[in-house]
VEXNUFI-450813 format. One record per residue: residue in one letter; y, x, z of N, C-alpha, C, O in turn. Coordinates in steps of 0.2 Angstrom, whole numbers. Last residue first. Layout:
<rs>
[r a [Y X Z] [Y X Z] [Y X Z] [Y X Z]]
...
</rs>
This chain:
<rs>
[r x [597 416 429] [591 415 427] [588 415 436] [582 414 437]]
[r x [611 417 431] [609 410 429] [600 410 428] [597 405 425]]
[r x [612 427 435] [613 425 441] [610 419 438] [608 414 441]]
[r x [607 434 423] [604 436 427] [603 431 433] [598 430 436]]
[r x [619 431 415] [613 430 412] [608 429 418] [604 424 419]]
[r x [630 435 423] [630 429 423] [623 428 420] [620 425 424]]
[r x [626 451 432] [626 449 426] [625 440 427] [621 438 431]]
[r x [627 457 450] [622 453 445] [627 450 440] [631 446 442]]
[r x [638 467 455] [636 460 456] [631 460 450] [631 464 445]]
[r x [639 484 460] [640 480 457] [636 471 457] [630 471 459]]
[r x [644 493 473] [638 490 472] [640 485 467] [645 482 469]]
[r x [654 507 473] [655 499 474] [648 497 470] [646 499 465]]
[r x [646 523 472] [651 518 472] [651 511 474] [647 510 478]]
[r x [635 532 474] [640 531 482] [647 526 479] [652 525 483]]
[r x [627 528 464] [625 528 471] [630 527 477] [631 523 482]]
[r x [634 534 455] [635 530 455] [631 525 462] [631 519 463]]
[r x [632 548 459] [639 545 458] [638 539 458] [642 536 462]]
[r x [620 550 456] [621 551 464] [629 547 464] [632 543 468]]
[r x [616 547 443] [614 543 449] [618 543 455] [619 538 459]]
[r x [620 556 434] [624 555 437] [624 548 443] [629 545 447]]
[r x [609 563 430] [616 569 430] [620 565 434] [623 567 438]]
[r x [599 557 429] [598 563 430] [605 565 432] [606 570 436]]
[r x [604 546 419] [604 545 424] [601 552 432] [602 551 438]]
[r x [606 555 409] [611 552 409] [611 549 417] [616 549 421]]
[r x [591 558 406] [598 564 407] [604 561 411] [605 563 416]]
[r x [586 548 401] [585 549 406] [588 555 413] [588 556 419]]
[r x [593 544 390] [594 538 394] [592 543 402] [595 542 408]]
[r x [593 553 383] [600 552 383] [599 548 389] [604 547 394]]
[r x [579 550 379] [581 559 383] [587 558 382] [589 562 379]]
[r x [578 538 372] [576 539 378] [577 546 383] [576 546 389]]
[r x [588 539 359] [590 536 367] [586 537 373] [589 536 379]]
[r x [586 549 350] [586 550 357] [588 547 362] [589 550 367]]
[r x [591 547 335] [583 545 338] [580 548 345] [575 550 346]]
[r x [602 537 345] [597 539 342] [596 543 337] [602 544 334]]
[r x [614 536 353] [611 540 353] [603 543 352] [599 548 354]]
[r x [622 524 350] [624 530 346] [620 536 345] [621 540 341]]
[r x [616 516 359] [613 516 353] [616 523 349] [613 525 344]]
[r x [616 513 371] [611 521 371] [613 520 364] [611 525 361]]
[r x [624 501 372] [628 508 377] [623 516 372] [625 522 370]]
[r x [614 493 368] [620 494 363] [624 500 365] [626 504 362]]
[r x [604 491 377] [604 496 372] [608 496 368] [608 500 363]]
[r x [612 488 389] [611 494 390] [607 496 381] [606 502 379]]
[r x [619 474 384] [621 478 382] [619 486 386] [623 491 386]]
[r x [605 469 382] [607 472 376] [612 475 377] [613 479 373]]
[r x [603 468 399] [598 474 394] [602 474 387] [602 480 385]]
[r x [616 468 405] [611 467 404] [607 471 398] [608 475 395]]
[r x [625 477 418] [623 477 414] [616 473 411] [610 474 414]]
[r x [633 471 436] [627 476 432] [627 472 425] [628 466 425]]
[r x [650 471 434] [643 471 436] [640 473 433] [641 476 428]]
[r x [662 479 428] [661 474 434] [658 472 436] [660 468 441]]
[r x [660 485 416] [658 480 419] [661 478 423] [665 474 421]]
[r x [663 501 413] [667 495 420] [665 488 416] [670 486 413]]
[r x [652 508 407] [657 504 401] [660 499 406] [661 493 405]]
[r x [646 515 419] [652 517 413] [653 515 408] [655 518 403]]
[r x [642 502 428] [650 507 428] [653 509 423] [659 507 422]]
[r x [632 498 421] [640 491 423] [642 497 424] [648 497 421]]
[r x [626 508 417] [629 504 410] [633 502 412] [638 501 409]]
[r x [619 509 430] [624 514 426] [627 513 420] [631 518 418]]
[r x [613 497 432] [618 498 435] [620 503 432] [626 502 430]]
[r x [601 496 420] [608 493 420] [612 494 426] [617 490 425]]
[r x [597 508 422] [601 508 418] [605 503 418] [611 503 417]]
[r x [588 505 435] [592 510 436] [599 511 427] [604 515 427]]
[r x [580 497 429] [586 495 434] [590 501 436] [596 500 438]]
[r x [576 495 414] [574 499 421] [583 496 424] [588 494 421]]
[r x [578 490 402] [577 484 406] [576 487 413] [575 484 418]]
[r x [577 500 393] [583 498 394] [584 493 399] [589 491 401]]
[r x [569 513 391] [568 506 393] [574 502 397] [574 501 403]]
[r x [568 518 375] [573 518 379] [571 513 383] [571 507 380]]
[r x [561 531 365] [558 527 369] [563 524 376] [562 527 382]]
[r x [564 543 359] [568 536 356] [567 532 361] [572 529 363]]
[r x [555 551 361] [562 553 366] [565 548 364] [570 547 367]]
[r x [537 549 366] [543 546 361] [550 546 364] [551 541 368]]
[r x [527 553 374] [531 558 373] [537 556 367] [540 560 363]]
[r x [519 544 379] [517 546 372] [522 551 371] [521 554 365]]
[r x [521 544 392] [515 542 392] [512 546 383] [507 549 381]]
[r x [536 540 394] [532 545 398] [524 545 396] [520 547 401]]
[r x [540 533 383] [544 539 382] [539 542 389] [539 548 389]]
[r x [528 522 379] [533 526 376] [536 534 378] [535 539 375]]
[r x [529 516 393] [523 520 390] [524 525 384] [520 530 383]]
[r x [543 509 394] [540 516 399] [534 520 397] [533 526 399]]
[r x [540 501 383] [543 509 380] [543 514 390] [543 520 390]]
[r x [531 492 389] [530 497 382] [533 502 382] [530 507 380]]
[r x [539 488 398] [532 490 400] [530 497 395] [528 503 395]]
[r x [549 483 392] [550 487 394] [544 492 397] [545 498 399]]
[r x [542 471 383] [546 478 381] [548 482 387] [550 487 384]]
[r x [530 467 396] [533 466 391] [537 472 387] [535 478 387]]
[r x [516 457 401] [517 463 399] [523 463 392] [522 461 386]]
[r x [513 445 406] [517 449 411] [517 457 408] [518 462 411]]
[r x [499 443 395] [504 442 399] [506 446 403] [503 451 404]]
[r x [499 452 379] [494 451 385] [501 447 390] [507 448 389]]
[r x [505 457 367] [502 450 368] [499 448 375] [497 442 377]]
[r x [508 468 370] [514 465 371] [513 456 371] [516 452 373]]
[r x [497 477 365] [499 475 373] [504 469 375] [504 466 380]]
[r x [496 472 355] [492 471 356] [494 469 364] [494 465 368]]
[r x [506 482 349] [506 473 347] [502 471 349] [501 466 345]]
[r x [503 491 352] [509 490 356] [509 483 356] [510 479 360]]
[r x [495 501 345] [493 496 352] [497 491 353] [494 487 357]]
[r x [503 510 336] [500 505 335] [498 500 338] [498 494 336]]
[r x [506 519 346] [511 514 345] [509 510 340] [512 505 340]]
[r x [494 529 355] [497 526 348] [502 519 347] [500 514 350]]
[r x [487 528 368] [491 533 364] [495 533 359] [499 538 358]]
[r x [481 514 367] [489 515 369] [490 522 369] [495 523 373]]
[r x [476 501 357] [474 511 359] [481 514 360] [486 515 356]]
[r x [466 491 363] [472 495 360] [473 500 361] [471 504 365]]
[r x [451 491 364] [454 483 362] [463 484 360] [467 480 356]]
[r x [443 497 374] [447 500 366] [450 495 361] [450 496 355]]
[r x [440 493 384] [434 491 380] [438 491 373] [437 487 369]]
[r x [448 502 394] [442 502 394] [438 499 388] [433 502 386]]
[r x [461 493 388] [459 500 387] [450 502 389] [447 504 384]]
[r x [458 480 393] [459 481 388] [457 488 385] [453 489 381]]
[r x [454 483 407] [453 480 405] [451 482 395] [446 484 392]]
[r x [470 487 410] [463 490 411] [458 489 407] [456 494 404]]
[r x [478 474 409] [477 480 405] [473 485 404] [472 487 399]]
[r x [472 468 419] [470 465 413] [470 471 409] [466 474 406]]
[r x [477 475 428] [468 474 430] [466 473 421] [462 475 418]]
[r x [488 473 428] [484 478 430] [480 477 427] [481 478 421]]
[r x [489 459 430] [491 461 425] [487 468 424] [482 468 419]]
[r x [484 457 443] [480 454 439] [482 456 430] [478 455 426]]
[r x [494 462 448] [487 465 450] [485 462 446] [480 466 444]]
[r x [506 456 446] [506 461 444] [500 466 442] [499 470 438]]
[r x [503 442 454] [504 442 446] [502 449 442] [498 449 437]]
[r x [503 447 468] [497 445 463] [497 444 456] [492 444 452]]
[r x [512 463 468] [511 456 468] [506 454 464] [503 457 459]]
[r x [503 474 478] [507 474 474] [507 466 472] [502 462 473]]
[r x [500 479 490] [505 477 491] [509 474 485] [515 472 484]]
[r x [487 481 490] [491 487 491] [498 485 491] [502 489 493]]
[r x [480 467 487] [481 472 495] [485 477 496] [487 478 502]]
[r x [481 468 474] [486 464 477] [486 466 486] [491 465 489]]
[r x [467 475 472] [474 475 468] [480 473 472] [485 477 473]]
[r x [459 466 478] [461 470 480] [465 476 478] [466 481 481]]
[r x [461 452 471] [463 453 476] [464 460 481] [468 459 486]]
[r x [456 457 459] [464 457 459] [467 454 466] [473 454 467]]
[r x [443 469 461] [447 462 459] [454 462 461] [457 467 464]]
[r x [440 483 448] [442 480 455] [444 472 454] [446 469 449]]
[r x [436 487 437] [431 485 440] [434 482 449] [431 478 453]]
[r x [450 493 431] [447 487 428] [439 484 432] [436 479 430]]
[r x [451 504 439] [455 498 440] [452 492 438] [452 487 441]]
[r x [442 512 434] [439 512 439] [444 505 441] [441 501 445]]
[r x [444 515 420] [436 508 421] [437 507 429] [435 501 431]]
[r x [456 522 421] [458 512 420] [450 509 419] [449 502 419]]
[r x [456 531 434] [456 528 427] [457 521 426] [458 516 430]]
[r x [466 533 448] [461 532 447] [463 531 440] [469 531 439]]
[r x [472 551 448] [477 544 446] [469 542 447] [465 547 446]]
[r x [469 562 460] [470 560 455] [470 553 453] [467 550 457]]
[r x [476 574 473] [471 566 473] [473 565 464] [479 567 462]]
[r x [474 585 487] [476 585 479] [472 579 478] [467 578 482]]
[r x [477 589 505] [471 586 499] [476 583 493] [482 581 494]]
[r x [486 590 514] [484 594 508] [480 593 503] [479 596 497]]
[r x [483 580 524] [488 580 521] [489 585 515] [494 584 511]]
[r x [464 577 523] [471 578 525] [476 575 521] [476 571 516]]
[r x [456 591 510] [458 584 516] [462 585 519] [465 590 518]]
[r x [450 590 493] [451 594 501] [453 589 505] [451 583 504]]
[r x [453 581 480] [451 587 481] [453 590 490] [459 592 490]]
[r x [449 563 477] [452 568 482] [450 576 482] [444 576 483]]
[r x [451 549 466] [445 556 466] [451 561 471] [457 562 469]]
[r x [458 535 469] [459 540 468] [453 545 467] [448 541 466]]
[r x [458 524 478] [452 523 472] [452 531 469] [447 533 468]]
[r x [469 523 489] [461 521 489] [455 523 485] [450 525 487]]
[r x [478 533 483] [472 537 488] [468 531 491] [464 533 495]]
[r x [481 527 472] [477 531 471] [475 535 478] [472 540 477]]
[r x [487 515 479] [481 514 475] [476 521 474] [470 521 475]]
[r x [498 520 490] [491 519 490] [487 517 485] [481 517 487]]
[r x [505 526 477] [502 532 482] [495 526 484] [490 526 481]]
[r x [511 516 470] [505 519 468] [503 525 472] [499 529 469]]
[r x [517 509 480] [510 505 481] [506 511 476] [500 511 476]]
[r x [527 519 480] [521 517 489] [517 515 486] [512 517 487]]
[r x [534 516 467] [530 526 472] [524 523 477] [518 524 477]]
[r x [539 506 473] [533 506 466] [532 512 467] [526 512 469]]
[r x [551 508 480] [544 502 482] [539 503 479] [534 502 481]]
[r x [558 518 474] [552 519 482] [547 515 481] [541 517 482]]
[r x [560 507 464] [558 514 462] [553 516 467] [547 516 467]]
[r x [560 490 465] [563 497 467] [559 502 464] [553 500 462]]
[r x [555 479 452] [554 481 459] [557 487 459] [558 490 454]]
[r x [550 473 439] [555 469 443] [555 473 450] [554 469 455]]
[r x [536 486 438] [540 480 436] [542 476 441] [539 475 446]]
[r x [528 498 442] [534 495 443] [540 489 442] [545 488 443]]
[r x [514 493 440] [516 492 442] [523 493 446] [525 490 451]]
[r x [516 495 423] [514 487 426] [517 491 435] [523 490 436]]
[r x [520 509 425] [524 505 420] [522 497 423] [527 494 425]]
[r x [508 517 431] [514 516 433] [520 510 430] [523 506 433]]
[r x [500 512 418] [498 508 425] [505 509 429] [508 504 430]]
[r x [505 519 407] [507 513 410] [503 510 414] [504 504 415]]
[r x [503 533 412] [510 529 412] [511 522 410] [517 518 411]]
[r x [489 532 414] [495 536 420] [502 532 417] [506 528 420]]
[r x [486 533 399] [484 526 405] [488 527 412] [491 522 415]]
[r x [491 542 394] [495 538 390] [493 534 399] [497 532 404]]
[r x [492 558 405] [488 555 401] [492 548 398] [497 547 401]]
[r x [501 563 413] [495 569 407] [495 564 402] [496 565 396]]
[r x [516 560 411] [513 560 415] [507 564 408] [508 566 402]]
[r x [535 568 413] [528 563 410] [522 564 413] [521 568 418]]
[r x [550 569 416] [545 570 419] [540 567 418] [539 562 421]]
[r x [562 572 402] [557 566 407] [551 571 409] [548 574 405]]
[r x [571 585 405] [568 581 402] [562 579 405] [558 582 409]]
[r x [584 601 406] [582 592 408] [578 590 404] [579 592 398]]
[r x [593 612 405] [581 611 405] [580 603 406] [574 600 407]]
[r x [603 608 407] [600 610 401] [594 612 399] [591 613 393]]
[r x [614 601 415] [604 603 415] [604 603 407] [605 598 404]]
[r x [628 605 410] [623 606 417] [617 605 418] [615 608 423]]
[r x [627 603 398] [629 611 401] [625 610 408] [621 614 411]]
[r x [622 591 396] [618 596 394] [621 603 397] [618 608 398]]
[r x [634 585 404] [627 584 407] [623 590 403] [620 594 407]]
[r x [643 584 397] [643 590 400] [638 590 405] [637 594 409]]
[r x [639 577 382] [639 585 383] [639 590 391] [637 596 392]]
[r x [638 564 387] [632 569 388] [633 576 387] [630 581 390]]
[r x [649 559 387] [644 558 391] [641 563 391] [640 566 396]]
[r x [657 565 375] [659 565 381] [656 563 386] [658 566 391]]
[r x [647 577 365] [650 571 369] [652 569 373] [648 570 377]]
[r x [646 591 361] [652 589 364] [655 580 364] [660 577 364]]
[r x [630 590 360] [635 595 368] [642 592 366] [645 590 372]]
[r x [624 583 352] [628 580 359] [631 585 362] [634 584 368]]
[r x [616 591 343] [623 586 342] [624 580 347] [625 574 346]]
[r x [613 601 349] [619 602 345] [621 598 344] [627 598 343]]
[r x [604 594 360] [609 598 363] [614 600 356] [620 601 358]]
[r x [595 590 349] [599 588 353] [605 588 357] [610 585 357]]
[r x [590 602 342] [593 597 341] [598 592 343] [604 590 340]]
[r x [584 609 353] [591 611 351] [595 605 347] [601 604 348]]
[r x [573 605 360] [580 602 364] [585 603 357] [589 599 356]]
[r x [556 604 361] [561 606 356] [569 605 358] [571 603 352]]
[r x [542 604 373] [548 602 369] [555 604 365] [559 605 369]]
[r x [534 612 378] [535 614 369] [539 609 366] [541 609 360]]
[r x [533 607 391] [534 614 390] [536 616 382] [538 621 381]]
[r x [532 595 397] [539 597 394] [539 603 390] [543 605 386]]
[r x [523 592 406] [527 595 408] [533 596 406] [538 597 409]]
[r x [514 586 397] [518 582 406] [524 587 408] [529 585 411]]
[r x [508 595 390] [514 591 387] [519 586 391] [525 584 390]]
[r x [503 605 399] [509 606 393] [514 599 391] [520 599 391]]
[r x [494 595 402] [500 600 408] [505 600 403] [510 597 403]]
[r x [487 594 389] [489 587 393] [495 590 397] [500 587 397]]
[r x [482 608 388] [486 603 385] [491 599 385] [496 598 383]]
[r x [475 612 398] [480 616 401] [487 610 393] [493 609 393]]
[r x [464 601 395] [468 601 402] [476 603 401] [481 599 401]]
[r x [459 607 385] [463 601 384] [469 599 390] [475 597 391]]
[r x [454 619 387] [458 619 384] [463 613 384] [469 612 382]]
[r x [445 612 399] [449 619 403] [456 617 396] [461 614 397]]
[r x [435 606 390] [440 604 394] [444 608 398] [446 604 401]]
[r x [431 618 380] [435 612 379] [439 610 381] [445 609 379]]
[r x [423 627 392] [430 628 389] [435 623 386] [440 622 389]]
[r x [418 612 402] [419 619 400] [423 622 397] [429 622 400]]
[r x [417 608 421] [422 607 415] [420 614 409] [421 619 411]]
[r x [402 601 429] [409 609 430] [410 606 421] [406 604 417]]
[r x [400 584 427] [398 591 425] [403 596 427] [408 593 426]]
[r x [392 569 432] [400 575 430] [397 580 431] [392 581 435]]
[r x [382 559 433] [383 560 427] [388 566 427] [388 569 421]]
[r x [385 554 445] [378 558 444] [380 561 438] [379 567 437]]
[r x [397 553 453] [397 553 447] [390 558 448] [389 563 452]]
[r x [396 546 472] [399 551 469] [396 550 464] [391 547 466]]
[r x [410 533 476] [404 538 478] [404 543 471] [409 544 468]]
[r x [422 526 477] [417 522 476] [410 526 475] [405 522 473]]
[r x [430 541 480] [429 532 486] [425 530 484] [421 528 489]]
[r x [425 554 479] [424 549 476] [424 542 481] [419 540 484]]
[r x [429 569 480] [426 566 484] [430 560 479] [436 560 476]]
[r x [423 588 474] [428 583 474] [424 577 479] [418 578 482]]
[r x [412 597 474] [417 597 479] [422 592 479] [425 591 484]]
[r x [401 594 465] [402 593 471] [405 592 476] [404 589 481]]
[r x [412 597 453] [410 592 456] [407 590 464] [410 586 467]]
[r x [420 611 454] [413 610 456] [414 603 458] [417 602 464]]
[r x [430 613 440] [429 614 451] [423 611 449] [421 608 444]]
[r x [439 626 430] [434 619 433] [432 621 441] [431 626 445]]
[r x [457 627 431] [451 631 434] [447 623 435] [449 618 437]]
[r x [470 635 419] [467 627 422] [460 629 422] [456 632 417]]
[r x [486 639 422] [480 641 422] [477 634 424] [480 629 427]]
[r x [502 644 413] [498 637 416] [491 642 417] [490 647 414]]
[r x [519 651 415] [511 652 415] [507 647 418] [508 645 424]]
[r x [534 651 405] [530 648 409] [522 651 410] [520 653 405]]
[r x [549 661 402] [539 662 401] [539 656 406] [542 656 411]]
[r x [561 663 406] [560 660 399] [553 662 398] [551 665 393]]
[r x [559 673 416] [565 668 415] [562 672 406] [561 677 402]]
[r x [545 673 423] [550 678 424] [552 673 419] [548 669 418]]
[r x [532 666 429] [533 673 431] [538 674 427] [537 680 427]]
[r x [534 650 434] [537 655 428] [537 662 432] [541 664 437]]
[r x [517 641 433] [522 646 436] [527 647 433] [527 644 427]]
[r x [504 629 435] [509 632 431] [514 636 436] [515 634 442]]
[r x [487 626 436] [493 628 441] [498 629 436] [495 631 431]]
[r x [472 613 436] [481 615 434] [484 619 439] [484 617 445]]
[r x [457 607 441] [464 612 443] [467 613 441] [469 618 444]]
[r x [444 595 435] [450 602 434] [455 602 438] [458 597 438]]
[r x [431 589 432] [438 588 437] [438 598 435] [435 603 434]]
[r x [426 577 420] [424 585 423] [432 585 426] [438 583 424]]
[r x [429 565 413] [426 566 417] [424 572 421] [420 571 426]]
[r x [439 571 403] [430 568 401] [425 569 408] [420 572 409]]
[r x [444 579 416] [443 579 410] [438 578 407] [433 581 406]]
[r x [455 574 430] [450 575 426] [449 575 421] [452 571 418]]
[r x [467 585 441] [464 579 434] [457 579 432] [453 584 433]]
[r x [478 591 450] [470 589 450] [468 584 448] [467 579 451]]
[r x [493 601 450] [489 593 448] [482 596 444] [481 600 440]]
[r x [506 609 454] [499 611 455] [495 602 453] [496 597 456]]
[r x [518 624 450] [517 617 450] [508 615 450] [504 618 447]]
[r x [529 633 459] [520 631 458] [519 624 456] [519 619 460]]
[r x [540 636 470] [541 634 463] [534 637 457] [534 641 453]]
[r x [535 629 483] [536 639 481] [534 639 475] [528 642 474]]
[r x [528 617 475] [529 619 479] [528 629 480] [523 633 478]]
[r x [524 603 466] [529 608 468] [531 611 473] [536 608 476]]
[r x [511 591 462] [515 595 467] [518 601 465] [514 606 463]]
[r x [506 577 456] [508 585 453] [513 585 460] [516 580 462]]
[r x [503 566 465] [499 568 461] [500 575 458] [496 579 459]]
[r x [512 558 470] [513 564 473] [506 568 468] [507 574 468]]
[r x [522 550 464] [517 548 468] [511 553 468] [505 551 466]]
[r x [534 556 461] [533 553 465] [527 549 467] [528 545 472]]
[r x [530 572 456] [530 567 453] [530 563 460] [527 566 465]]
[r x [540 588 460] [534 585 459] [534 577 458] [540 575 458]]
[r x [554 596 448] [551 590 454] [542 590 455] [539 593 451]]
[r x [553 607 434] [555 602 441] [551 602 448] [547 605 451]]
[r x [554 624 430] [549 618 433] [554 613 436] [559 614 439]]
[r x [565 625 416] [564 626 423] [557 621 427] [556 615 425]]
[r x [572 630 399] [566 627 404] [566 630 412] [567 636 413]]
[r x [578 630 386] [582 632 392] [573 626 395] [570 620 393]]
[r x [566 631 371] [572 628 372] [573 629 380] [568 629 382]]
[r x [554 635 368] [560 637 363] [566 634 366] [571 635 363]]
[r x [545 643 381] [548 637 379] [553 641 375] [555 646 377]]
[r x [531 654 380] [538 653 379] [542 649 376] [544 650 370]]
[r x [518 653 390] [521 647 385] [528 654 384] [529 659 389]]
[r x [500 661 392] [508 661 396] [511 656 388] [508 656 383]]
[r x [485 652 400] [491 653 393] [497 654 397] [498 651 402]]
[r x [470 653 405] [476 655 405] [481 652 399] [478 651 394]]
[r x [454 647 413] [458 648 406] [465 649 408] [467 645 412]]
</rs>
């Protein structure tokens, strides 16, 4: 099944995802999902400036390959799932989202206008499904960026579903029955902390037996009750998982050192004041939050390292 898109708003393919699941390459963007169970192929293009083209191909279960063996129950995908496929792409991708608003009432602010001249196709890289962004979300918590890429590369090529071999083999996020069936010791082999593994597992857990429905921001009071799950966990599932551009995870590490620059701190920022810095820019602080860091990480990468917040050094 095919669709060509034409984005209403300036669009470019990005990146591939850092834990390698969507690949770009000779500007192809390519991820290996499943749907209801039935495994699909996504590819996206732009055959010519201002058109994207998605196709999403069922594969023949037999060819996928299953660490914990193979689904007697999976079927070749039908139309339905082909169409939901190429939906889910769409929406990870950015492809129908709307910018003008935005870009009208920020091009001429002093942070973000000249950021919007200069990516003007910017916006968060999402993931297909809500349970992809918050498993990423538990598992990055309190930790680097790199470091939380690696351990979810090895989770999903332990538990993963693999299409081919090798170093070109295409791999999909495991689900949350196949997390919520492991122990949290073999959760915490990947290198993730035991608190974290256990949290994992928990959230799993929870979505499997529909105890919150984290597509929905109604969930949220649900997950928020669980341990080591906090606001930040939330709104990373927010703005990549449910596509909420208010959705500001103001406790990522990467905003508080760009809040201690550009309000000179003189160290890193703490969380109220990274949501008082985004506040002018709602109902956008999380496509302000992630532009922002998009346009000017590299600068603040090559500056003086800031010190930890008195809140921080006293916790």
């Amino acid at each position: 099944m095919e669709q060509e898109v034409r984005p209403v708003s300036p669009y470019r393919l990005g990146r591939g995802s850092s834990d390698r699941t969507l690949r770009v390459r000779q500007r192809i963007a390519t991820r290996f999902l499943h749907v209801e169970g039935s495994p699909v192929l996504v590819r996206a293009w732009e055959p010519g400036p201002g058109r994207l083209k998605l196709r999403a191909q069922a594969l023949d279960p037999r060819a996928v390959t299953l660490p914990l063996g193979p689904d007697p129950e999976a079927r070749p995908a039908g139309r339905a799932q082909l169409r939901l496929a190429l939906e889910r792409m769409r929406f990870a991708l950015g492809v129908d989202d709307d910018l003008a608003g935005f870009h009208r009432r920020f091009r001429r602010d002093p942070l973000l206008g000249p950021l919007i001249r200069r990516l003007p196709a910017h916006r968060p890289l999402r993931k297909p499904w809500p349970w992809e962004a918050l498993a990423t979300a538990v598992v990055g918590q309190l930790i680097e960026a790199d470091r939380a890429a690696l351990i979810e590369r090895r989770i999903i090529g332990r538990w993963g579903a693999r299409m081919g071999e090798g170093r070109q083999a295409l791999r999909d996020v495991p689900g949350a029955a196949v997390i919520a069936g492991r122990a949290p010791a073999e959760l915490a082999a990947m290198d993730l902390a035991p608190v974290r593994a256990a949290a994992l597992r928990r959230v799993a857990i929870e979505v499997v037996r529909e105890r919150c429905p984290i597509d929905d921001s109604a969930g949220d009071r649900r997950l928020l009750s669980l341990s080591q799950i906090g606001p930040w966990t939330v709104q990373c599932l927010g703005l990549y998982g449910r596509g909420e551009m208010d959705s500001l995870p103001a406790g990522d590490l990467a905003y508080i050192k760009l809040v201690g620059h550009l309000a000179n701190l003189g160290r890193r920022a703490t969380i109220p004041e990274v949501e008082e810095f985004y506040a002018p820019y709602e109902p956008y602080r999380g496509l302000a939050g992630t532009l922002s860091v998009a346009g000017l990480h590299g600068a603040v990468a090559k500056g003086r390292p800031l010190p930890l917040s008195p809140e921080a050094r006293a916790a």
